[in-house]
C-alpha angles and dihedrals in degrees: 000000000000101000105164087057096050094046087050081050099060100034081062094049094046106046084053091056094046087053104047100043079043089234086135085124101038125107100233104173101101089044083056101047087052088041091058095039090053085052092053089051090057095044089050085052090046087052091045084208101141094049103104086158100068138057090207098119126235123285127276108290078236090057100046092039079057092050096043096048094052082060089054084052091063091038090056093055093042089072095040089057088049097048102241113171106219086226096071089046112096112174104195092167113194122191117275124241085216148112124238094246095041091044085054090050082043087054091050096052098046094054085054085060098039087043091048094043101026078203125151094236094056096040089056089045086049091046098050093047092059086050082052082060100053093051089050078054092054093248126149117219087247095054085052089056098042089058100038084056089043090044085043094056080044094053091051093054091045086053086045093050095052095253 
């Protein structure tokens, strides 16, 4: 994964974000961190996962690629506001022994200590844990970064387009 180039990306979205919306001076972390949590959430719905109760079948790949890559854009700037260099950050994921539901809970779980510790350790761990996921979802590394380019493009005209 080219995560130096990810992590340019969304220092770029987000500074123009920041500047636009004039939050150059505001703390955002905690917004992110519930920003991300409410993503995962989305992405869990899309999935369908967690419904034991109904036989409607999980969302379009297309769709859910869509959901899980918004969480990699508040992952992402996470570690920006933190101040994470790319460099530091190694991703060896190794398959989870899983399942989708309890990798989600996993997820959860691991978002509550980052956001508690803001720590590099946690925040690889945490990292790690969402591209689990994507291999549970059946998503390459390269189909993650094509859509994170193609959402990223999405997120500017939206911006553009006072969203």
């Amino acid at each position: 994964m080219q995560l130096e180039k990810l992590f340019q990306m969304q220092k770029a979205l987000d500074t123009h974000i920041e500047e636009k919306h004039e939050l150059l001076d505001e703390e955002l972390f905690e917004r992110k961190v519930l920003a991300l949590l409410v993503e995962i959430g989305e992405l869990a719905n899309e999935t369908r996962c967690f419904k034991f109760w109904s036989v409607k079948p999980s969302s379009a790949k297309d769709v859910i690629l869509e959901e899980f890559v918004d969480g990699v854009h508040f992952i992402l700037s996470l570690g920006i506001e933190c101040g994470f260099d790319p460099q530091q950050i190694e991703l060896n994921v190794h398959e989870s022994t899983l399942n989708v539901t309890d990798q989600f809970l996993r997820i959860y779980e691991l978002t509550s200590s980052f956001q508690k510790s803001k720590n590099l350790l946690s925040y690889i761990e945490l990292f790690k844990a969402y591209l689990q996921l994507a291999e549970l979802l059946g998503f390459s590394q390269l189909e993650i970064e094509q859509a994170y380019f193609h959402k990223n493009e999405v997120n500017y005209q939206r911006q553009q387009n006072n969203y």
